[in-house]
mmCIF file of the N, C-alpha and C atoms, coordinates in Angstrom:
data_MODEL
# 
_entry.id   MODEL 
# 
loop_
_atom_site.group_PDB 
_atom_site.id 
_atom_site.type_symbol 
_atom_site.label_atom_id 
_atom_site.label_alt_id 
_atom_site.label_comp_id 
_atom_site.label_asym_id 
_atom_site.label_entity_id 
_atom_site.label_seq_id 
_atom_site.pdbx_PDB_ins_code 
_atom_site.Cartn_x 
_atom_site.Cartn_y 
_atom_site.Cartn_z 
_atom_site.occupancy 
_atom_site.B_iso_or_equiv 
_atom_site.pdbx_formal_charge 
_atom_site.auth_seq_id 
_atom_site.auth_comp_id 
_atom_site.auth_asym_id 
_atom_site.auth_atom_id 
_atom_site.pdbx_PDB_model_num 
ATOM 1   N N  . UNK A 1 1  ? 97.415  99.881  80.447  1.00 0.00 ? 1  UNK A N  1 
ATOM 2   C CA . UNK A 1 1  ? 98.514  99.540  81.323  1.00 0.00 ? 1  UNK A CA 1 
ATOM 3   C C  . UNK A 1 1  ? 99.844  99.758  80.617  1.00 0.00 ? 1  UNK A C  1 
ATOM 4   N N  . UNK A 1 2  ? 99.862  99.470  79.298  1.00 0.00 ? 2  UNK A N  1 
ATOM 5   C CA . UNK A 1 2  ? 101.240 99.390  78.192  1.00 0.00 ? 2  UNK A CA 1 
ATOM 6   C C  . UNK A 1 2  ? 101.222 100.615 78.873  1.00 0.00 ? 2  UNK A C  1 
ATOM 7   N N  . UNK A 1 3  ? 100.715 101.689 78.438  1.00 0.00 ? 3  UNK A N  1 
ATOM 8   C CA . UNK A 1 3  ? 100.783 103.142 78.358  1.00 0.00 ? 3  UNK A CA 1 
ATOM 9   C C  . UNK A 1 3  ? 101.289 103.770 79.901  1.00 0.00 ? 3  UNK A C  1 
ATOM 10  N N  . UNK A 1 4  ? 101.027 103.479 80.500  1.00 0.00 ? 4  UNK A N  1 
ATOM 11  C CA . UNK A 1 4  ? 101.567 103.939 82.198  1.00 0.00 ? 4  UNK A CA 1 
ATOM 12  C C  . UNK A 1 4  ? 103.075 103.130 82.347  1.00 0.00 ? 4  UNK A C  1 
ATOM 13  N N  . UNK A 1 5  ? 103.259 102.036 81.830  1.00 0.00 ? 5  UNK A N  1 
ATOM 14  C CA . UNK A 1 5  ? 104.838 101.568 81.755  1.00 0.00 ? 5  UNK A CA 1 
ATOM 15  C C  . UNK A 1 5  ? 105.608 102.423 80.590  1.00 0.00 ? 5  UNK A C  1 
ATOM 16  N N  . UNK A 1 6  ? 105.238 102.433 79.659  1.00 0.00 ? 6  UNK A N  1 
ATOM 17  C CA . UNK A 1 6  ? 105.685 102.991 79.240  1.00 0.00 ? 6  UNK A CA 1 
ATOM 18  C C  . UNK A 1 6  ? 106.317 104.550 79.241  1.00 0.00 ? 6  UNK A C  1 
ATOM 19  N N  . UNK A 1 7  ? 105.147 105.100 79.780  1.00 0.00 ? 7  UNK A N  1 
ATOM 20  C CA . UNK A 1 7  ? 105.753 106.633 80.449  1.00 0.00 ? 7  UNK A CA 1 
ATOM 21  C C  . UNK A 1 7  ? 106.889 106.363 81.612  1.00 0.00 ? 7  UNK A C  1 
ATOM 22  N N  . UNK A 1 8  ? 106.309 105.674 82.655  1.00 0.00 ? 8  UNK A N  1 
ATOM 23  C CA . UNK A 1 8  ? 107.332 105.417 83.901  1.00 0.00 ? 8  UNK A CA 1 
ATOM 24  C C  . UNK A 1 8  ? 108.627 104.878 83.121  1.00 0.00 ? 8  UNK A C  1 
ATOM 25  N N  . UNK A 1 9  ? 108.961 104.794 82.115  1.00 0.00 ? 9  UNK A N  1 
ATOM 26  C CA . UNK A 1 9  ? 110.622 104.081 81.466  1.00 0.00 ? 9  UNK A CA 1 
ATOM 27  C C  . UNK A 1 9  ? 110.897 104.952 81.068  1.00 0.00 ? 9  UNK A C  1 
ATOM 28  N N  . UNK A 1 10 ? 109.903 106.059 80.068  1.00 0.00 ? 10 UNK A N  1 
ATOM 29  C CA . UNK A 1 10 ? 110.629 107.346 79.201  1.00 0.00 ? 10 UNK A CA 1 
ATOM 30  C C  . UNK A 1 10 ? 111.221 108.259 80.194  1.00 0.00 ? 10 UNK A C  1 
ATOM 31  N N  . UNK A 1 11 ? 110.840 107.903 81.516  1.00 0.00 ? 11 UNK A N  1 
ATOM 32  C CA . UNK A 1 11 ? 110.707 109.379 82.874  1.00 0.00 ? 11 UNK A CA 1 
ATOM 33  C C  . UNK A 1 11 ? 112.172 108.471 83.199  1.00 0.00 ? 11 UNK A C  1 
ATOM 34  N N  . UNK A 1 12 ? 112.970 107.828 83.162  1.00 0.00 ? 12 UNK A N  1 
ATOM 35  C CA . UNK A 1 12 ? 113.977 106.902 83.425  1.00 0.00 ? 12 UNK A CA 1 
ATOM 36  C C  . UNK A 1 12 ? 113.427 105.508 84.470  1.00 0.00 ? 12 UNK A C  1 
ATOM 37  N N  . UNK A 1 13 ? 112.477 105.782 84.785  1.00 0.00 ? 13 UNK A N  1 
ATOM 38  C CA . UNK A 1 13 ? 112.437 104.235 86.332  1.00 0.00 ? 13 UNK A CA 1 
ATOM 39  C C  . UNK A 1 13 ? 112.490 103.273 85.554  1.00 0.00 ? 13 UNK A C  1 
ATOM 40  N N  . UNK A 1 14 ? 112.781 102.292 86.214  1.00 0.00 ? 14 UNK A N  1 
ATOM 41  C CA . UNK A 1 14 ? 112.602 100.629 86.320  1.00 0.00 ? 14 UNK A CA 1 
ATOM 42  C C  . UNK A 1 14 ? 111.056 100.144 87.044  1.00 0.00 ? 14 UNK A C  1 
ATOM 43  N N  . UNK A 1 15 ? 110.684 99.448  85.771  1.00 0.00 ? 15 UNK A N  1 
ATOM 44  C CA . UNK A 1 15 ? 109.177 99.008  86.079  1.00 0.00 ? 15 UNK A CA 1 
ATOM 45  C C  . UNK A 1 15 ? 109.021 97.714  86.181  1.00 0.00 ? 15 UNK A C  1 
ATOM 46  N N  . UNK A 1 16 ? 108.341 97.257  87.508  1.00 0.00 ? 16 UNK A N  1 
ATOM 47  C CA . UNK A 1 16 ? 108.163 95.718  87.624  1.00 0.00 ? 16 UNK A CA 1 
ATOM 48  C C  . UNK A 1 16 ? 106.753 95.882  87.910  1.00 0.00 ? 16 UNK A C  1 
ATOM 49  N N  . UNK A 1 17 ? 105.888 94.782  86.887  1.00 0.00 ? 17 UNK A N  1 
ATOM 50  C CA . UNK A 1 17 ? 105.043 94.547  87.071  1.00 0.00 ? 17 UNK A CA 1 
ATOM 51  C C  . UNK A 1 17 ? 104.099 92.844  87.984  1.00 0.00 ? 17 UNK A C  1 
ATOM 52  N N  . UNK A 1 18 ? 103.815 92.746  89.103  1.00 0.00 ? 18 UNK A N  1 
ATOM 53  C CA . UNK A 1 18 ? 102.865 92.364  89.564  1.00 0.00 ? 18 UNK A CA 1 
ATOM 54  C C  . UNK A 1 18 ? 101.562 91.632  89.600  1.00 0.00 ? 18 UNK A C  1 
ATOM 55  N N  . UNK A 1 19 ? 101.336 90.268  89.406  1.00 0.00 ? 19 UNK A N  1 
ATOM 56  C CA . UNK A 1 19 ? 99.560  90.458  89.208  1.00 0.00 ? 19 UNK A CA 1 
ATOM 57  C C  . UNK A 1 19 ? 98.998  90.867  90.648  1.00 0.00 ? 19 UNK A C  1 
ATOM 58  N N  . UNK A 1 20 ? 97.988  91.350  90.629  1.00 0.00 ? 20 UNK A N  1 
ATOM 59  C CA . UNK A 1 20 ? 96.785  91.968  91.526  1.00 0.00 ? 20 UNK A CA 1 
ATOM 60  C C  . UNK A 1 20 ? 96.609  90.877  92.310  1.00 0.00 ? 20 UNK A C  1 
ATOM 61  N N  . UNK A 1 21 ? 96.350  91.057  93.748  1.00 0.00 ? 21 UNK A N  1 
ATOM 62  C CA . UNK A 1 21 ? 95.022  90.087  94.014  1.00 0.00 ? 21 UNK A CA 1 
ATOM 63  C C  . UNK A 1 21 ? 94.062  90.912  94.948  1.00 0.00 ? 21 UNK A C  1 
ATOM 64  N N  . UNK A 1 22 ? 93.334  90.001  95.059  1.00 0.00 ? 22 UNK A N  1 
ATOM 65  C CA . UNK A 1 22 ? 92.182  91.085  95.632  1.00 0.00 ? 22 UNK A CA 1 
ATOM 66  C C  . UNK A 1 22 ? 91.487  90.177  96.966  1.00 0.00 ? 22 UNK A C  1 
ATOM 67  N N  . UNK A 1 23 ? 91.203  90.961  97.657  1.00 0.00 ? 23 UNK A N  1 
ATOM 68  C CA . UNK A 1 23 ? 90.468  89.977  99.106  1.00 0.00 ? 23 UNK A CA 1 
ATOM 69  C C  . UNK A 1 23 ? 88.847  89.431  98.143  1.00 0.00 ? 23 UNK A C  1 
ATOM 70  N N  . UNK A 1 24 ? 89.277  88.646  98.958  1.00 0.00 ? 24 UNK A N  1 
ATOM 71  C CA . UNK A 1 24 ? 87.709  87.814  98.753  1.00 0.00 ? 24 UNK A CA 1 
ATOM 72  C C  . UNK A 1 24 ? 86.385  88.267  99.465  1.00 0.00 ? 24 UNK A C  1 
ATOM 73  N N  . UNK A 1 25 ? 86.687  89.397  100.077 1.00 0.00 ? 25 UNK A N  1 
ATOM 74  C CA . UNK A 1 25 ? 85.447  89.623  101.177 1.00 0.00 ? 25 UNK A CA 1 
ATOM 75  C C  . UNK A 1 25 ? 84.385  89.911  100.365 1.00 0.00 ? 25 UNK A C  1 
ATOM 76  N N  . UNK A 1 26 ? 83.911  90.171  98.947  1.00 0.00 ? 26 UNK A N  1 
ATOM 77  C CA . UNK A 1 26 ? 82.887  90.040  99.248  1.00 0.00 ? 26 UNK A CA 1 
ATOM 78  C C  . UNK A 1 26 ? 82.889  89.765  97.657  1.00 0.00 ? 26 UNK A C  1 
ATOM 79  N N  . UNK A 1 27 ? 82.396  88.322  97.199  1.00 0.00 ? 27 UNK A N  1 
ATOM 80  C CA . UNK A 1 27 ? 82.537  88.082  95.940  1.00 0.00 ? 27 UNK A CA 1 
ATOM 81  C C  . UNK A 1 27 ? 81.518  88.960  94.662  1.00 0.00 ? 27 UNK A C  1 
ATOM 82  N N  . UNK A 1 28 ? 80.763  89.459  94.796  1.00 0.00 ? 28 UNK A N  1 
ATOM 83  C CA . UNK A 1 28 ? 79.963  90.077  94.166  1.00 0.00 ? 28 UNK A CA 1 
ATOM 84  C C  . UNK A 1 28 ? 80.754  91.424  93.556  1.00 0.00 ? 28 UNK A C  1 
ATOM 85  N N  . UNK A 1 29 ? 81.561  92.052  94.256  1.00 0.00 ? 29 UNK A N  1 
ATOM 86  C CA . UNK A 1 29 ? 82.879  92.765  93.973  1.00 0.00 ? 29 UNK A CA 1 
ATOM 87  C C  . UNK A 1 29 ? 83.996  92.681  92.826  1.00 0.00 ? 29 UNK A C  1 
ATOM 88  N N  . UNK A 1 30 ? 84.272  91.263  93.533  1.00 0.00 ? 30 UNK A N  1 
ATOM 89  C CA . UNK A 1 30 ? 85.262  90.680  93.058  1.00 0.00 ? 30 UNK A CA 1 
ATOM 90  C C  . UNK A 1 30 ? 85.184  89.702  91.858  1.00 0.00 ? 30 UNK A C  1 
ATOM 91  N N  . UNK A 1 31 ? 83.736  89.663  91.244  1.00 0.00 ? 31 UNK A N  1 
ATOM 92  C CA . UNK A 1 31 ? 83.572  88.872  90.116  1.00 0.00 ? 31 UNK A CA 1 
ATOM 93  C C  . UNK A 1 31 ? 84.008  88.923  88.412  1.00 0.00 ? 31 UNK A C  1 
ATOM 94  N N  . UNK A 1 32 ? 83.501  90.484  88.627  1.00 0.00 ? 32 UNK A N  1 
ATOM 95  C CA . UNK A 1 32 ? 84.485  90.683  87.177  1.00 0.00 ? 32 UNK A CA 1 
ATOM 96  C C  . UNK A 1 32 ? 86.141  90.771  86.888  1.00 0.00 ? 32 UNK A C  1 
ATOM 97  N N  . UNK A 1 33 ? 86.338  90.911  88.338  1.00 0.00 ? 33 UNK A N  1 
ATOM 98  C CA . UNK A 1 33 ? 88.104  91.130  88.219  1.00 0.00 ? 33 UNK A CA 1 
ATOM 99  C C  . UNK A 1 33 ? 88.462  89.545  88.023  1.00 0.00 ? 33 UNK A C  1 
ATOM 100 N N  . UNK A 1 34 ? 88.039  88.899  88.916  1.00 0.00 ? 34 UNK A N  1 
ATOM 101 C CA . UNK A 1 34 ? 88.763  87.600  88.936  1.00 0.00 ? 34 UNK A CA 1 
ATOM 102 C C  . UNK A 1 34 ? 88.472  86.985  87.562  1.00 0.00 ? 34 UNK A C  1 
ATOM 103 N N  . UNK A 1 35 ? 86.920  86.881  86.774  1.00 0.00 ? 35 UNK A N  1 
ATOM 104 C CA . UNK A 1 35 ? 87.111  86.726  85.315  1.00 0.00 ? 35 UNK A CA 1 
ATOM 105 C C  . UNK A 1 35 ? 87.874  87.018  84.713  1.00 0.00 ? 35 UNK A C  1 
ATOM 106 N N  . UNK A 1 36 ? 88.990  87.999  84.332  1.00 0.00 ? 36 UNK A N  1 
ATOM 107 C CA . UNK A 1 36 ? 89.379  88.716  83.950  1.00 0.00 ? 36 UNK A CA 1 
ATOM 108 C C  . UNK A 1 36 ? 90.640  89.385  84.903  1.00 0.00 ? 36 UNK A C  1 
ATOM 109 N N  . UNK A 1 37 ? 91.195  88.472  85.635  1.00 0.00 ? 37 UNK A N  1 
ATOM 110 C CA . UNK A 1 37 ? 92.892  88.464  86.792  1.00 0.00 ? 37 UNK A CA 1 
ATOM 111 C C  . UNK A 1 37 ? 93.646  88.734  85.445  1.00 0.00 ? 37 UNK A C  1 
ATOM 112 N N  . UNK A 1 38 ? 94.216  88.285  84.658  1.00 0.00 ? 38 UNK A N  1 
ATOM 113 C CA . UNK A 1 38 ? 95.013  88.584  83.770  1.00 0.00 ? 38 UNK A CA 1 
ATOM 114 C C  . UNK A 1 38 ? 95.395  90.322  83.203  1.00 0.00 ? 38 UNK A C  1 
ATOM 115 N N  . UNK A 1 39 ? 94.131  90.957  83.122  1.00 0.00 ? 39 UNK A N  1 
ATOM 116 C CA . UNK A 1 39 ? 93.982  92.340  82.755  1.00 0.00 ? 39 UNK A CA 1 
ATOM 117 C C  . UNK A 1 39 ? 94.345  93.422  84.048  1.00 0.00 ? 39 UNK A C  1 
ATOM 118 N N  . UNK A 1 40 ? 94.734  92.782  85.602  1.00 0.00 ? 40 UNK A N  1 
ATOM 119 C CA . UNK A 1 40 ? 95.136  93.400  86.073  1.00 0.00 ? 40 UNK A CA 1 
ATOM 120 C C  . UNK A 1 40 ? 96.543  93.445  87.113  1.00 0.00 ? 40 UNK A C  1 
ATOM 121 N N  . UNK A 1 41 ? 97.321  94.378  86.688  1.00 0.00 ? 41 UNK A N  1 
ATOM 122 C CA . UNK A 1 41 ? 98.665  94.279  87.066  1.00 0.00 ? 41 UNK A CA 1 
ATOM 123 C C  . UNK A 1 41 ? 99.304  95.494  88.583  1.00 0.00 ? 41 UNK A C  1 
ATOM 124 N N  . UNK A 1 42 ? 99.565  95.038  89.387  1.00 0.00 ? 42 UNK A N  1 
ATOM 125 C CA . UNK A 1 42 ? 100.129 96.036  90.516  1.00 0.00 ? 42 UNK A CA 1 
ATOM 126 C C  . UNK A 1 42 ? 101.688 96.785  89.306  1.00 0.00 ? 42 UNK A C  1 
ATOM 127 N N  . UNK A 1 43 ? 101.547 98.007  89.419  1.00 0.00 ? 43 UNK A N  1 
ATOM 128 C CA . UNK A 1 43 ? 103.036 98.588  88.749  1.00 0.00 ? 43 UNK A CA 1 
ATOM 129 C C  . UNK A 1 43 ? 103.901 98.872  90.173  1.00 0.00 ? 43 UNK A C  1 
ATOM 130 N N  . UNK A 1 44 ? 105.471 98.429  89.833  1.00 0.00 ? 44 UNK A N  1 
ATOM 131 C CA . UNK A 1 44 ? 106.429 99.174  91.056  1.00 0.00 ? 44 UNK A CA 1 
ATOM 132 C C  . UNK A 1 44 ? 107.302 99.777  90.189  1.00 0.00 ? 44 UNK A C  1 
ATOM 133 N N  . UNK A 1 45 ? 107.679 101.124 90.523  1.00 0.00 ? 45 UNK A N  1 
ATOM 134 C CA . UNK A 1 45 ? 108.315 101.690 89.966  1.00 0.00 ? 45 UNK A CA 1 
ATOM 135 C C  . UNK A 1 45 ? 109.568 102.349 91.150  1.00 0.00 ? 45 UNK A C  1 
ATOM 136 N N  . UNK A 1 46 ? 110.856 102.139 90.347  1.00 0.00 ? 46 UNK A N  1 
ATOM 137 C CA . UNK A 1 46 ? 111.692 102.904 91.375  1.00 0.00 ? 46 UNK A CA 1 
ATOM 138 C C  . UNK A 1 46 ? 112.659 103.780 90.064  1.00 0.00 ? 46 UNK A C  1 
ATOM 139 N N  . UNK A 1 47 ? 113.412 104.467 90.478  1.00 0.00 ? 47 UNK A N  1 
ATOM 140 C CA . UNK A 1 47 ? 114.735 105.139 90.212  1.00 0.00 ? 47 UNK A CA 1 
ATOM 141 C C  . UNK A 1 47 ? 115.706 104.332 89.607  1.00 0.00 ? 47 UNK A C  1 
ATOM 142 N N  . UNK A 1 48 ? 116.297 104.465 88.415  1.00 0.00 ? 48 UNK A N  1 
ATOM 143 C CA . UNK A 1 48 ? 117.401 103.465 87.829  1.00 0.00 ? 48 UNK A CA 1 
ATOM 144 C C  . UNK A 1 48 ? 118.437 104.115 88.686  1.00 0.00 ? 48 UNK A C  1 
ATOM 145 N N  . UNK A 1 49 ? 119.294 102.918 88.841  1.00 0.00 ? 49 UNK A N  1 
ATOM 146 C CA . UNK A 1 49 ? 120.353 103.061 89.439  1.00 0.00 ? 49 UNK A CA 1 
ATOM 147 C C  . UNK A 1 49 ? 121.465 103.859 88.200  1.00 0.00 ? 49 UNK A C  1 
ATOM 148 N N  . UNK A 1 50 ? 122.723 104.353 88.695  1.00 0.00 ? 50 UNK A N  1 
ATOM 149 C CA . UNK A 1 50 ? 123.470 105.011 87.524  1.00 0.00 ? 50 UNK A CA 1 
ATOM 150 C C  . UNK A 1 50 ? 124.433 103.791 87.553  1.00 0.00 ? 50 UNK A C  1 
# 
C-alpha cells in the first residue's frame, strides 16, 4: 500500500487514505479481511491544486 501512495505523490496528487469496509453478505468471504481491517485501506487520489 506504502508503495501505490507513494507513486500517486511522486506523479504530483494528493492522497487520502480510507479504511475499507466490506458488506457482510456473506461472512465466510469476509473472514480474513475483517481479521486483519487494519491492512486494508480505500486510496483517493486527486490533482494538487497550484
Amino acid at each position: 500500500m506504502s508503495e501505490a501512495v507513494e507513486l500517486y505523490r511522486s506523479l504530483g496528487f494528493q492522497v487520502h487514505l480510507e479504511p475499507a469496509k466490506f458488506k457482510e453478505e456473506d461472512e465466510r468471504c469476509n473472514a480474513c479481511i475483517q481479521a486483519e481491517d487494519q491492512k486494508y485501506r480505500i486510496i483517493y487520489v486527486r490533482r494538487r491544486t497550484s
